[in-house]
N, C-alpha and C positions, 0 to 999 in steps of 0.2 A: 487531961488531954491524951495523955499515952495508953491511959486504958481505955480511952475511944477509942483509939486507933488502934490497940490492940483489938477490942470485940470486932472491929469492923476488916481486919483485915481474919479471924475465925468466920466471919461471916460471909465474909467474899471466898473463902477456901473449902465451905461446906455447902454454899453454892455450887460451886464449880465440882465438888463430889459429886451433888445428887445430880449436875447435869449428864457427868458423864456415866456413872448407874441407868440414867433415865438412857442415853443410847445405847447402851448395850442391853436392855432391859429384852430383844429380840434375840439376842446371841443365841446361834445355833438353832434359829427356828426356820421351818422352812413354811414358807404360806403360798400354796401355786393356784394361780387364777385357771383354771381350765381352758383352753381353746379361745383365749382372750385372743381378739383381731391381732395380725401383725401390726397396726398401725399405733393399738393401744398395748404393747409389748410392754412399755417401760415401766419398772416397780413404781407403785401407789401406795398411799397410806387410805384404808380403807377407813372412814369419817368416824363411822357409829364404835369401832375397836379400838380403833390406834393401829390394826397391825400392817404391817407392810407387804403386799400379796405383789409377786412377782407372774411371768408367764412360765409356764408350764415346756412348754416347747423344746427347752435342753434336758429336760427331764425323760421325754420318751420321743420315742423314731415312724409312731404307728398313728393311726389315727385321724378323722376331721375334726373341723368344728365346725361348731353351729351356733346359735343364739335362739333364745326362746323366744315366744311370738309377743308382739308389740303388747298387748294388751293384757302378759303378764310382767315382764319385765319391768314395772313399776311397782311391784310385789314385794321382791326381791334387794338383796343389798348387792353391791355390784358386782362380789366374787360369785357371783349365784345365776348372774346374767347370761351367761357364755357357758358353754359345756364342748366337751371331746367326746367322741361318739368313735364305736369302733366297728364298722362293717366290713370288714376284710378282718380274717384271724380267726380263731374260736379263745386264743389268750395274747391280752397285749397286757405289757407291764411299763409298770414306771420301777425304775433304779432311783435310791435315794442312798445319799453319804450318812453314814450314822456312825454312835459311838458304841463300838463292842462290848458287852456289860454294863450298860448303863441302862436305865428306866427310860422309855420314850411311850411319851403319847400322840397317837395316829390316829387323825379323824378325817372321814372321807364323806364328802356331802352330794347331791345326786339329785339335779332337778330337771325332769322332763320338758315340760313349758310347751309342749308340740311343736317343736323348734321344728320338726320335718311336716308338720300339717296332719298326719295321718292320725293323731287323737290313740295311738296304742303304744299303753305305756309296756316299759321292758322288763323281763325279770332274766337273772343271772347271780353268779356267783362272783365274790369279793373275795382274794386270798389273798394271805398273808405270805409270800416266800412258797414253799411250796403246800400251804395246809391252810385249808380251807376258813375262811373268817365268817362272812357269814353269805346269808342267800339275800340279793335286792329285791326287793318284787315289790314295784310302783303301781301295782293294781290294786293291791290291796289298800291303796291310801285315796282320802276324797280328797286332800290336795298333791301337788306335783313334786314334792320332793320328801328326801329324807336324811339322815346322817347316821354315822356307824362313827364310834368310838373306841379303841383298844388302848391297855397298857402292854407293850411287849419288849424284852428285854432281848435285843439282837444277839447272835450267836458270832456275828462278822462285822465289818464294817461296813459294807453291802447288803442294802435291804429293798425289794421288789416288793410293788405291790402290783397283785394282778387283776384285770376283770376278765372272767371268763364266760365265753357265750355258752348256755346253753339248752337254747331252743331257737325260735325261730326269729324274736327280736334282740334289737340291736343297743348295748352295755352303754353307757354311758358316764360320765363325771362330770362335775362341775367345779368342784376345788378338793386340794388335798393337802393337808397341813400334818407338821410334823412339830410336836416340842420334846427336848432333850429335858427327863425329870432328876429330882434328887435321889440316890439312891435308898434315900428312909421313908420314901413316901411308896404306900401301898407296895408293902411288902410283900411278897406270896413265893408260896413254892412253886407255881407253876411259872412257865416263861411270861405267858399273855392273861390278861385280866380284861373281860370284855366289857364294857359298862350297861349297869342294867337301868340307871335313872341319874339325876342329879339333882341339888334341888339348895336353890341359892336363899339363905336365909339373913337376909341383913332389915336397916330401918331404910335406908340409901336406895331413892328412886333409880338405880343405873346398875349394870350388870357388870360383871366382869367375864375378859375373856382372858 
């Protein structure tokens, strides 16, 4: 009897580790819904991830939103529905809290949708702080979005991401996520590591994010 109670109360205590592991499992990630309505403001766990996407809103000072048009918006998952569009400015940025010397990965996702009706997709420039990350250009694609990936290792605790205009249409975003890495993973001597593919290899019909 007492080594029942003994396993069961290791078992009630390792329980209750993986629960608490399981919510910190987001620690220091940031996931922002882009231009999500005021109405649907409040943090979501988004179905197909698990992750928890917040609004964007305290994030930057610039900017509308918009929503993509009805008849693509069941495409998409739902951080991908909504976007912030920047017609005033030629650069508006988002500030994000991070950790100085530590490994972070920054992915920035970008779907048109013809949320404005006018069917002309945008091209610009994505920077990182003040140096250039890459060029967006949604013409070059037969569907409406795309995503940009970085490793960058901050110089500060303060880290901007910017879109900058430059030509005649109008920047766009749709979410932007940040995770804090292990400092032994993808090691480099440069600060930023840009991702060129990825490619998930398991027997497990389900993805990881």
């Amino acid at each position: 009897m007492e080594s029942y109670v003994g396993l069961l109360s290791v078992l009630i205590a390792t329980l209750a580790i993986i629960h608490i592991v399981q919510a910190q499992d987001q620690q220091g990630f940031i996931s922002l819904d882009c231009g999500i309505p005021a109405n649907e403001a409040a943090p979501y766990t988004e179905k197909t991830t698990g992750l928890q996407f917040s609004s964007d809103a305290t994030f930057i000072q610039s900017g509308k939103t918009g929503t993509n048009q009805a008849d693509l918006v069941r495409r998409f998952r739902k951080p991908y529905k909504n976007l912030r569009y920047f017609p005033n400015g030629t650069r508006n940025c988002y500030t994000l809290s991070v950790q100085k010397g530590r490994t972070h990965l920054i992915r920035a996702s970008f779907v048109y949708g013809n949320y404005d009706g006018r069917d002309i997709k945008p091209v610009f420039d994505l920077y990182l702080g003040p140096n250039l990350w890459t060029k967006i250009d949604l013409t070059t694609l037969t569907i409406n979005g795309t995503r940009e990936e970085i490793l960058h290792v901050p110089t500060s605790n303060s880290l901007q991401i910017c879109l900058v205009k430059t030509g005649e249409t109008t920047p766009l975003i749709s979410a932007l996520e940040l995770r804090p890495m292990g400092n032994d993973s993808y090691i480099t001597k440069s600060v930023s590591l840009k991702n060129y593919n990825r490619y998930y290899l398991s027997k497990s019909g389900s993805n990881l994010r």
